[in-house]
C-alpha positions as CSV (number, residue, x, y, z in Angstrom):
1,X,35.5,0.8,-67.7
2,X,34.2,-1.0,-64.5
3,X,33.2,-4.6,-64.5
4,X,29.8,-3.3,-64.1
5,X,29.8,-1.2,-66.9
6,X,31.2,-3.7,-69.0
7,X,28.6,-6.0,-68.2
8,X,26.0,-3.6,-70.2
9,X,23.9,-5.1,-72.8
10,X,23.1,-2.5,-74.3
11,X,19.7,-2.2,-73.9
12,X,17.7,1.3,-73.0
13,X,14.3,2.1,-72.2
14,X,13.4,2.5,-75.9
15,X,13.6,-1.6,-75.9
16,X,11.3,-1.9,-73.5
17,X,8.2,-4.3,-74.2
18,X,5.9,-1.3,-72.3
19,X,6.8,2.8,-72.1
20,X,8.9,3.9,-69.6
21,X,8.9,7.5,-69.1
22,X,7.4,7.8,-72.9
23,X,5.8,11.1,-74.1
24,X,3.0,10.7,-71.5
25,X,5.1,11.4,-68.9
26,X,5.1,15.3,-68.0
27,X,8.9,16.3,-68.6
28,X,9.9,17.0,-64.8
29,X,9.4,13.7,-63.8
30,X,10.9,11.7,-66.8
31,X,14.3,12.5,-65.1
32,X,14.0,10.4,-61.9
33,X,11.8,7.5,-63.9
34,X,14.7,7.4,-66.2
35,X,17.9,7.7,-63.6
36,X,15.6,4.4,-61.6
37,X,15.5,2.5,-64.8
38,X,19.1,3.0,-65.4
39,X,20.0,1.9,-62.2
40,X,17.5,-1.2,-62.7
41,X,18.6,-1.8,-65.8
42,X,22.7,-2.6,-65.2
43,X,21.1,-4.6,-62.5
44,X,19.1,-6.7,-64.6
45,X,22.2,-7.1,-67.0
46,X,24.2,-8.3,-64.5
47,X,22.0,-11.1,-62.8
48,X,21.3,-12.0,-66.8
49,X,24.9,-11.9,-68.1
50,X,26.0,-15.5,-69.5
51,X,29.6,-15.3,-68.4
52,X,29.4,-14.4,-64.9
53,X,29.0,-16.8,-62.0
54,X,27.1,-16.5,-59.4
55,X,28.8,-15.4,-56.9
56,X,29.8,-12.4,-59.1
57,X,26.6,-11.2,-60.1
58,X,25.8,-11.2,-55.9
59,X,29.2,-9.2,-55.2
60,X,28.0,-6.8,-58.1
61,X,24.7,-6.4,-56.7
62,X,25.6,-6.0,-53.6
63,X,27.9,-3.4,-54.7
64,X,25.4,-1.6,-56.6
65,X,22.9,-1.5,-53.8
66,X,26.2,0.0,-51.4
67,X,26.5,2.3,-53.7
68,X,23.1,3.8,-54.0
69,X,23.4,3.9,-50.1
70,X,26.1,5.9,-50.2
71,X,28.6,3.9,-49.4
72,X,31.8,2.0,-50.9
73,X,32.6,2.6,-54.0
74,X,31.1,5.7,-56.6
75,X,29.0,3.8,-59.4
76,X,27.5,6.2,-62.0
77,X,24.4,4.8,-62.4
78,X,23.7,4.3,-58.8
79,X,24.7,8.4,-58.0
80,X,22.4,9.5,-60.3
81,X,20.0,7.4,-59.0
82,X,20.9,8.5,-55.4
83,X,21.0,12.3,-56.5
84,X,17.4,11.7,-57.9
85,X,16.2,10.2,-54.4
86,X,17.1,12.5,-52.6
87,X,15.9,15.8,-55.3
88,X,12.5,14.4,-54.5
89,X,12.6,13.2,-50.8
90,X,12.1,9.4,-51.8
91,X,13.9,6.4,-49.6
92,X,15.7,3.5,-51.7
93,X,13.6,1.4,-51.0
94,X,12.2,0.4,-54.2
95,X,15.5,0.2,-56.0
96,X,16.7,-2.0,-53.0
97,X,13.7,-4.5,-53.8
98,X,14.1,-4.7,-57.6
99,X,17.7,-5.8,-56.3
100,X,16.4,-8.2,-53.7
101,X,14.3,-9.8,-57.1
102,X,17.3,-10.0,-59.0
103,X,19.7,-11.7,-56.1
104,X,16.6,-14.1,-56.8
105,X,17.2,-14.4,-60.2
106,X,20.7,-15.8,-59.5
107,X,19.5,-18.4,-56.6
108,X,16.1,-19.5,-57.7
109,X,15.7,-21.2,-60.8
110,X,12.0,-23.0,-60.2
111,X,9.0,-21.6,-58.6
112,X,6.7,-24.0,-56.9
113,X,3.2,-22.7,-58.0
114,X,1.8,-19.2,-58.5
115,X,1.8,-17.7,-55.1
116,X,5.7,-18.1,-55.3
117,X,5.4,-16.5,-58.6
118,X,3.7,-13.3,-57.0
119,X,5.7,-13.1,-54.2
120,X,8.7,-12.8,-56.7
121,X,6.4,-10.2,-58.3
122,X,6.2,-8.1,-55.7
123,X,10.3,-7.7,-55.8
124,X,10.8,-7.5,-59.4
125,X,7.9,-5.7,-60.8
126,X,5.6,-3.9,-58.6
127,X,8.4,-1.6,-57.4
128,X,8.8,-0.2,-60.5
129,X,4.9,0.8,-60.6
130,X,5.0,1.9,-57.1
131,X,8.0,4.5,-57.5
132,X,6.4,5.9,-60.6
133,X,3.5,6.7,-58.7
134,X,5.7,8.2,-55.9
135,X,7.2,10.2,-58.2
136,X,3.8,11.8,-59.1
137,X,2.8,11.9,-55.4
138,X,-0.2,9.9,-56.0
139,X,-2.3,8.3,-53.0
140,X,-0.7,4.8,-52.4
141,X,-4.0,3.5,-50.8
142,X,-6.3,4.3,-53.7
143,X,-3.3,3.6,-56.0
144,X,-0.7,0.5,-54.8
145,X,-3.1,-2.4,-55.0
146,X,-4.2,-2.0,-59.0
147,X,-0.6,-1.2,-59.7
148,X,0.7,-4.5,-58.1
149,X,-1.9,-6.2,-59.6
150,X,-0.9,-4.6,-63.7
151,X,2.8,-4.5,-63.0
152,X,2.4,-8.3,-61.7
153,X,0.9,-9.2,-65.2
154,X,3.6,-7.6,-66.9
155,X,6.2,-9.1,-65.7
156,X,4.1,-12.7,-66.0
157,X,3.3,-11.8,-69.6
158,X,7.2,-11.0,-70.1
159,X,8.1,-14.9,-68.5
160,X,5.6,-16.2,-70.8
161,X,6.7,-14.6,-74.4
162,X,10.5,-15.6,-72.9
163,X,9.9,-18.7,-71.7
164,X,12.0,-20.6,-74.0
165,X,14.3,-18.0,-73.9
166,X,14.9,-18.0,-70.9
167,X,15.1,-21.8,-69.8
168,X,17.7,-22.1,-72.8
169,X,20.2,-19.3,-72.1
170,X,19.8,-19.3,-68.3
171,X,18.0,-22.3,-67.2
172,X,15.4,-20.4,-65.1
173,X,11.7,-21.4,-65.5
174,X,9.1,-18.8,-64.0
175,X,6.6,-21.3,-64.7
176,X,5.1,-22.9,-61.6
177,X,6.3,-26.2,-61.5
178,X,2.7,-27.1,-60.4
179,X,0.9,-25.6,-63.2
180,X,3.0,-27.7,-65.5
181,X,2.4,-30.6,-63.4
182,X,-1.1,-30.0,-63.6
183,X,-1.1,-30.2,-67.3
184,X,1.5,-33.2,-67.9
185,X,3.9,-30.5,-68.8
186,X,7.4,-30.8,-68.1
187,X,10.6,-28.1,-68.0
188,X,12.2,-30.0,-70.7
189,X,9.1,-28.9,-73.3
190,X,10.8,-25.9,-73.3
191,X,13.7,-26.9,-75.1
192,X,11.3,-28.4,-78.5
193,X,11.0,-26.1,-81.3
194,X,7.1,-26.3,-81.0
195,X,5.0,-26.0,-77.8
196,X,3.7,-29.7,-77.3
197,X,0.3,-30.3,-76.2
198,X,0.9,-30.0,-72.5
199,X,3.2,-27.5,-72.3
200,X,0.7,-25.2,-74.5
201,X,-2.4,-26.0,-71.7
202,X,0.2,-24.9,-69.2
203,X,1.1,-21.5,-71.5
204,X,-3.1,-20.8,-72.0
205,X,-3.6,-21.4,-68.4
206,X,-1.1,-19.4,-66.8
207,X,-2.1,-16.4,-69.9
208,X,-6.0,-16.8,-68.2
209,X,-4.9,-16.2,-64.3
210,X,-2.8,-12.6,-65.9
211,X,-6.3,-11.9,-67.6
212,X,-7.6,-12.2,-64.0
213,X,-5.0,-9.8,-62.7
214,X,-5.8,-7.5,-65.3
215,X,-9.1,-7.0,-64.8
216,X,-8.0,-6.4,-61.0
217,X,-6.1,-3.6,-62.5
218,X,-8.6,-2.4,-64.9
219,X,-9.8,0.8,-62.9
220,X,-6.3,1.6,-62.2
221,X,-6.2,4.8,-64.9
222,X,-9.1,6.3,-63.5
223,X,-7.5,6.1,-59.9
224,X,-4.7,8.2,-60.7
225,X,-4.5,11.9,-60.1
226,X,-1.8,13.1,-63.0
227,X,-3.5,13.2,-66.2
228,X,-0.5,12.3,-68.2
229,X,0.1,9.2,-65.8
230,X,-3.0,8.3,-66.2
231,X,-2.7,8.2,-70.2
232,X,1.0,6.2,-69.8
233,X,-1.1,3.5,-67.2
234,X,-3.9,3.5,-70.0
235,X,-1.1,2.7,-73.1
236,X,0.0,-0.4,-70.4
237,X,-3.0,-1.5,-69.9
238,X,-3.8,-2.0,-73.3
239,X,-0.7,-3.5,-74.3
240,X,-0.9,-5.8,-71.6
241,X,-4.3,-7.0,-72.9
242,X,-3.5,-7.4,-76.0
243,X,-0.2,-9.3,-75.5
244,X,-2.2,-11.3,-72.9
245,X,-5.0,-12.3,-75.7
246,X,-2.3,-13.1,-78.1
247,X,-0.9,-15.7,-75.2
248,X,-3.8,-17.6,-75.6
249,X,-3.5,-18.4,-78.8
250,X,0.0,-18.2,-79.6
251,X,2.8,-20.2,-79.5
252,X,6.1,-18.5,-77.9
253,X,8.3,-21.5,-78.4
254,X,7.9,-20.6,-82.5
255,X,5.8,-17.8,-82.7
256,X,6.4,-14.0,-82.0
257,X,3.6,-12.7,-79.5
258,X,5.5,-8.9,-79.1
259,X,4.0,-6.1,-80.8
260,X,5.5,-5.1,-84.0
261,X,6.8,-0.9,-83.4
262,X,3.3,0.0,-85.6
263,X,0.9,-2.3,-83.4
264,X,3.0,-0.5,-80.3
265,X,2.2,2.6,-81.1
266,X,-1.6,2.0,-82.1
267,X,-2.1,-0.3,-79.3
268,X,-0.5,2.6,-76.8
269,X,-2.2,5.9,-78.9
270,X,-5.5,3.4,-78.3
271,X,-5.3,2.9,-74.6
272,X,-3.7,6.3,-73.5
273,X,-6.8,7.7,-75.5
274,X,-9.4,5.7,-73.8
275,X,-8.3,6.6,-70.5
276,X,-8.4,10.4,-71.5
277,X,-11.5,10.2,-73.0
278,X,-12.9,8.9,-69.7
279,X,-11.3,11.4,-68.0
280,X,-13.4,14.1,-70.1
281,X,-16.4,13.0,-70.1
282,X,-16.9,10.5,-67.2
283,X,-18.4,11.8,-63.6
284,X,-14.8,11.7,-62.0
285,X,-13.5,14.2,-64.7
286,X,-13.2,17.3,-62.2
287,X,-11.4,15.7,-59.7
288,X,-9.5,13.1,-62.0
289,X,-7.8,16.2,-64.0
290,X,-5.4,17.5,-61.7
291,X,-2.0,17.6,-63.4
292,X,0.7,18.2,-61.5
C-alpha cells in the first residue's frame, strides 16, 4: 500500500454533510462526479492527517497533482480521475485548485477577516460546484456566480459546525480573526466546553453573512438546464438553509447542528421537490426541462 493510500480515513461520499452524486444525479454523469471526489477526497485526508508534517502532506500533494497531470508516478485515484478528464474533454483545472486550497490548509492556520475567507472559498469549495456543472455542460455565465456563492456557504457552514473540531485536532481557525475581534472573541474560546458569550456573537454573526450568500444563490436551481441537477442543487439548498438556521441558535462547541440521516433525507426529498415543482408549473418550465 502507498503512503497515500495509507493515509485514507476512510471516509466516502456517503459521509458527506451534502449529496454528492446522490440519486438526482442521472447515472452517466455520477461516474466522473464520483472519480473527482475520490481524488479530492485522499487529498483532503492527507492535508487533515494528524501524523504527518508538513512538509509531507506538500510532497504528497504535489505528487498527487503530478500524477493527475500525467506525470511521475501512477496513483490510482488520480488515473481515474485523469481517464475521466479526458472521457469528457474537461482540463484539471478544478482538481488542481481544490489542491491549491488544501496546500493552504497546511500553511495557513488564521484568516484575517471574511474576504480572506472567500478567497480560500473559491479554492476549496467553488470548484467542486463548478466541475459538476461542467460535467452537465451547463452555461457557466448564467450558472458560476450562484454556484460560488452556495458552494461558499457550504464550506462556511462546514467551518462553523467544526470549529471546535477543528482548532483542537489541527489548530486551524477559519474564523476571521476580525470577526472574533469584533465580538471580544478570542481563538482560545474554542477550546471551552460551552460557546462563551463572545465567541457565540462571533458564531451568529458569521451564520448571518452565509444567510446573505444563500439568498445570492437562491435562484441557482432554476438556472440550471439538467432537470436532475437542478433537483440535487434544490436538496443543497435546503440543507444549507436549514443547517444555517440551526447556526443561529445553536451551539457547536456542545451541541450537534448536522442533520440526523431522517432530517437528511426529508430536508433533501423537500428541497429537490421544490425545485421540481417549480420547474412544472413555473413560466421557465419549457426551457428549464431539458435533461440531458
Amino acid at each position: 500500500m502507498s503512503d497515500i493510500a495509507a493515509a485514507a480515513s476512510g471516509k466516502g461520499h456517503r459521509d458527506e454533510n451534502f449529496p454528492v452524486a446522490s440519486v438526482f444525479i442521472a447515472p452517466r454523469h455520477r461516474a466522473p462526479i464520483l472519480a473527482f471526489y475520490d481524488f479530492v477526497r485522499a487529498a483532503d485526508d492527507i492535508s487533515d492527517h494528524a501524523t504527518l508534517s508538513g512538509e509531507q502532506k506538500i510532497a504528497m500533494l504535489d505528487r498527487l497533482e503530478a500524477a493527475l497531470l500525467g506525470s511521475g508516478e501512477e496513483i490510482p485515484v488520480a488515473a481515474k480521475l485523469r481517464a475521466a478528464l479526458a472521457d469528457r474533454g474537461l482540463e484539471p483545472r478544478h482538481a488542481q485548485d481544490l489542491l491549491a486550497a488544501f496546500r493552504r490548509d497546511v500553511t495557513q492556520l488564521r484568516y484575517r477577516d471574511f474576504d480572506d475567507l472567500i478567497d480560500y472559498c473559491r479554492y476549496s469549495a467553488m470548484p467542486v460546484g463548478r466541475f459538476v456543472l461542467d460535467v452537465h455542460g451547463e452555461d457557466r455565465a448564467a450558472t458560476w456566480g450562484p454556484n460560488d456563492a452556495l458552494c461558499a456557504a457550504l464550506q462556511i457552514v462546514n467551518h462553523l459546525q467544526d470549529c471546535a473540531k477543528d482548532y483542537r485536532s489541527l489548530d486551524r481557525v477559519y474564523l476571521p480573526q476580525d470577526a472574533l475581534a469584533a465580538h471580544g472573541a478570542s481563538v482560545e474560546m474554542l477550546s471551552a466546553e460551552r460557546a462563551s458569550p463572545q465567541l457565540a456573537a462571533t458564531l451568529r454573526a458569521l451564520a448571518e453573512r452565509t444567510q446573505e450568500l444563500l439568498k445570492e444563490s437562491a435562484p441557482f436551481a432554476d438556472l440550471i438546464a439538467d432537470t436532475r441537477l437542478a433537483m440535487e442543487v434544490g436538496a443543497i439548498q435546503r440543507l444549507a438553509e436549514t443547517l444555517t438556521a440551526r447556526l443561529l441558535v445553536a451551539d457547536p462547541l456542545c451541541e450537534k447542528v448536522h442533520a440526523s440521516k431522517g432530517e437528511y433525507v426529508s430536508i433533501a426529498l423537500a428541497g429537490a421537490g421544490a425545485a421540481l415543482l417549480r420547474r412544472l408549473v413555473g413560466p421557465r418550465a419549457a426551457a428549464a426541462s431539458v435533461a440531458r
